[in-house]
N, C-alpha and C positions, 0 to 999 in steps of 0.2 A: 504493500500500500504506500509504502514513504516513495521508495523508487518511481508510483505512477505519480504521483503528488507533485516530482521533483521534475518530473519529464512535462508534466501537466504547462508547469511555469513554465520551464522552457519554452513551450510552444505558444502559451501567452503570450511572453514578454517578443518571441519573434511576428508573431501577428501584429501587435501593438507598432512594431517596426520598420512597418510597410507604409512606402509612400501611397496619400490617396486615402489611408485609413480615417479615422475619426479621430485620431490623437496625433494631426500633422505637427510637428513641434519646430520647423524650419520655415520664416519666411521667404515668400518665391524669390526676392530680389537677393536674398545670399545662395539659394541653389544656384539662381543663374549665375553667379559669380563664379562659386565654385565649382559649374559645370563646363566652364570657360579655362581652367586650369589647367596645369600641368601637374603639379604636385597641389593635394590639398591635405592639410595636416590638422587634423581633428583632434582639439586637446579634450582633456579630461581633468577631473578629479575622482580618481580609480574608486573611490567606492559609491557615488551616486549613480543608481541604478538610471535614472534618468538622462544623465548624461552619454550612458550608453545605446538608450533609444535613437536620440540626437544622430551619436555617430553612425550608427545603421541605419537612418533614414536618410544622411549625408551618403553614405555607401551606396546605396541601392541605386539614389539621383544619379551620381557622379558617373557608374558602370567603369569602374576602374580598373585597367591590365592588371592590377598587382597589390595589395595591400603591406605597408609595413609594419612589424608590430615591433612594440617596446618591450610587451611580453613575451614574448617568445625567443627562444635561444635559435640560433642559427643553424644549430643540430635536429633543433624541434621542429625548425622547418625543412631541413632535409627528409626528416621520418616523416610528418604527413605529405609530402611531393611522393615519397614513396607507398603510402597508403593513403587514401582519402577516406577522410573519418563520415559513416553514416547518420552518426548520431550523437550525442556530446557524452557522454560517457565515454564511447571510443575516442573520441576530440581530447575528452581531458586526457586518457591514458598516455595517446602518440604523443601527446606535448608534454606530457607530463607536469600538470598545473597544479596539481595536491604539492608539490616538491616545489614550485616557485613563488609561493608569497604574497602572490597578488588576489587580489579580493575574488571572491567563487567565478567560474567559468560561465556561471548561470545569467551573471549578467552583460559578459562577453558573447553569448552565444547568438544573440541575433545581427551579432555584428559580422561575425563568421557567414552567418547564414545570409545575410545580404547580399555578398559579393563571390562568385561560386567560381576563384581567380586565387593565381599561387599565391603564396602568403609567403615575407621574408621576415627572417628573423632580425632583431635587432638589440635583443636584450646582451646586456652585459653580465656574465655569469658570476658566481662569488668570488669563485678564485681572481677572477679577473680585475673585479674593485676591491680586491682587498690588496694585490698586487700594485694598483694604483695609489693607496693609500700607504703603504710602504715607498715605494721607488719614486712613482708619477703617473702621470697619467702618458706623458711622451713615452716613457719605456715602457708603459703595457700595449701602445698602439704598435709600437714597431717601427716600420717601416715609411707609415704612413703617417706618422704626428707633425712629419711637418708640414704636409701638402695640406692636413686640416687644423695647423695653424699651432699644437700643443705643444711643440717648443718655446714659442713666443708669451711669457709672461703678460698676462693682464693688464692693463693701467691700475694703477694704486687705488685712485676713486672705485672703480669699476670691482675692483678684487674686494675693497670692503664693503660693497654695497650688497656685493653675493653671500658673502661671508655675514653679513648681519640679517640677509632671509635666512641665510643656513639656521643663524641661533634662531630666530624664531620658528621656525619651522621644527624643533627639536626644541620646542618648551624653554629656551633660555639653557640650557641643562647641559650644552656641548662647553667641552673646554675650550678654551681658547686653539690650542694647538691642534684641534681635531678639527677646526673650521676650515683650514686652507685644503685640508684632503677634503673636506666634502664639495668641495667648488671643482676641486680637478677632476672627483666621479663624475661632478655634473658635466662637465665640459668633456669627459670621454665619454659619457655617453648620448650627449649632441653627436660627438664624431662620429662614432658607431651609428646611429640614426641615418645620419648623412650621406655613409659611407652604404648602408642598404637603399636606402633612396634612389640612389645614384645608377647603382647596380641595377633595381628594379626597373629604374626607364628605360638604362642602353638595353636592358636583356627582353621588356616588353614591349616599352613603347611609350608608357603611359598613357592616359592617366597614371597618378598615385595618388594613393591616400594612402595616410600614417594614422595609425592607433598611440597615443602617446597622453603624457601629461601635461599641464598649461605651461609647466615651469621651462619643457624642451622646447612646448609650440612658440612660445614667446616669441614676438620679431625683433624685440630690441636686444637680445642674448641667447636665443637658444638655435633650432636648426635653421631659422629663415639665414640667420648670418652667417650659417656654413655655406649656404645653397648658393646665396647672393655673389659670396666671393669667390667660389669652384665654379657655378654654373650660371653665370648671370644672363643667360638667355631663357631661364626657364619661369613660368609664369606661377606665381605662387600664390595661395589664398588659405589665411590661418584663422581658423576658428577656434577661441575660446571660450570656453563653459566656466560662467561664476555661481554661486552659492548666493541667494538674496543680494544678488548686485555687488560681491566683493570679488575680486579678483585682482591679480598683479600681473603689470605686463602689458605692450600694446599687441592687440591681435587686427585683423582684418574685419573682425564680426564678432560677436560676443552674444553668445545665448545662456538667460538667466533661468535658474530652478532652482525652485525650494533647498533648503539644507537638508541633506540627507541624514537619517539617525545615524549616532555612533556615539561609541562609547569615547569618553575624553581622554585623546592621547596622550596628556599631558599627566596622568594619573599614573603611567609606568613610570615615568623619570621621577614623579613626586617619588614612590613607594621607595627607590631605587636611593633615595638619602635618608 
């Protein structure tokens, strides 16, 4: 009974996700935008379930060669290119999303189901930021940290303006010395984004659309400013999703929804002194 209960929502939450439905939640003049695009990158705040309708009715509009995700490892997306999952149970298995942290698959699934197009991976896996937070974030990219810019040091305004969302963003509660590594995860995992993005169009075609959070979609620091300086021919449209009108960050369009429940993240770091 739980399993059909669970499969039940799924298949709500992807009806609810269809353009044309009764719960359209995107005005016609930012579809048309973003159907005009080349890359459209769809932020979020990963637990509002609503947010995720958003991006599956952005999905479906767009019909995009390719989706990228933030979620998904780049292994995860080689194992479903090599099986296509029927059903999200299967989905979560081949991706293995019980093991990655991000809020339930249940309310990713209508986003999957919108676009029936390869998906690339673009998550950064543990080992990989926690090697960045040791060494850097240039010597965990390799090769490629300098074509996307992670040899070159931030400007000083710029580095502490990241560094003081970091503390807030983490309850006040981060040491001081652990703010500069949480700025360089962020900025290797803009490159990572960037760097599937990339791949996606020469190898599709585009469209693309990115599954991501507001903090990467941002244009004034997150992937728009990789894309701008590697590919400045490509035509870009970034939608952010706020909470009762709060958000940071300039985006292209901004669509507002309720605060999602949750419990206050702030109450681990309290217990934690």
């Amino acid at each position: 009974m739980k399993a059909l209960a669970i499969l039940t929502a799924f298949v709500l939450l992807a009806a609810l996700s269809q353009p044309g439905s009764a719960d359209e939640l995107i005005p016609q003049d930012v579809l048309d935008d973003m159907q005009s695009a080349d890359v459209v990158i769809l932020g979020e705040i990963h637990d509002n379930p609503r947010h995720h309708l958003v991006q599956a009715e952005a999905v479906a509009a767009i019909a995009p060669s390719a989706v990228v995700w933030e979620m998904v490892t780049e292994e995860g997306a080689q194992r479903l290119a090599q099986k296509a999952a029927s059903n999200p149970e299967e989905l979560s298995r081949i991706l293995r999303w019980a093991e990655s942290g991000w809020p339930p698959l249940s309310m990713y699934y209508p986003v999957f189901r919108a676009a029936n197009v390869p998906v690339y991976g673009a998550m950064v896996p543990r080992a990989a930021a926690r090697a960045a937070m040791e060494r850097g974030a240039a010597t965990t990219l390799g090769a490629d940290a300098a074509r996307y810019g992670l040899t070159v040091p931030l400007p000083d305004d710029d580095q502490a303006a990241r560094e003081a969302d970091q503390l807030a963003a983490h309850c006040d509660a981060l040491p001081a010395e652990a703010l500069r590594q949480m700025v360089a995860i962020q900025r290797l995992r803009d490159a990572v984004l960037t760097r599937a993005i990339l791949r996606a169009a020469d190898e599709t075609g585009g469209p693309i659309a990115v599954i991501t959070g507001n903090g990467h979609a941002r244009k004034d620091r997150g992937i728009p400013t990789f894309l701008t300086r590697l590919r400045p021919g490509l035509k870009v449209f970034v939608l952010g999703q706020s909470e009762d009108g709060l958000i940071d960050g300039d985006f292209d369009a901004v669509i507002d929804s309720p605060t999602a429940e949750r419990e206050d993240p702030c109450e681990a770091f309290e217990a934690q002194n």
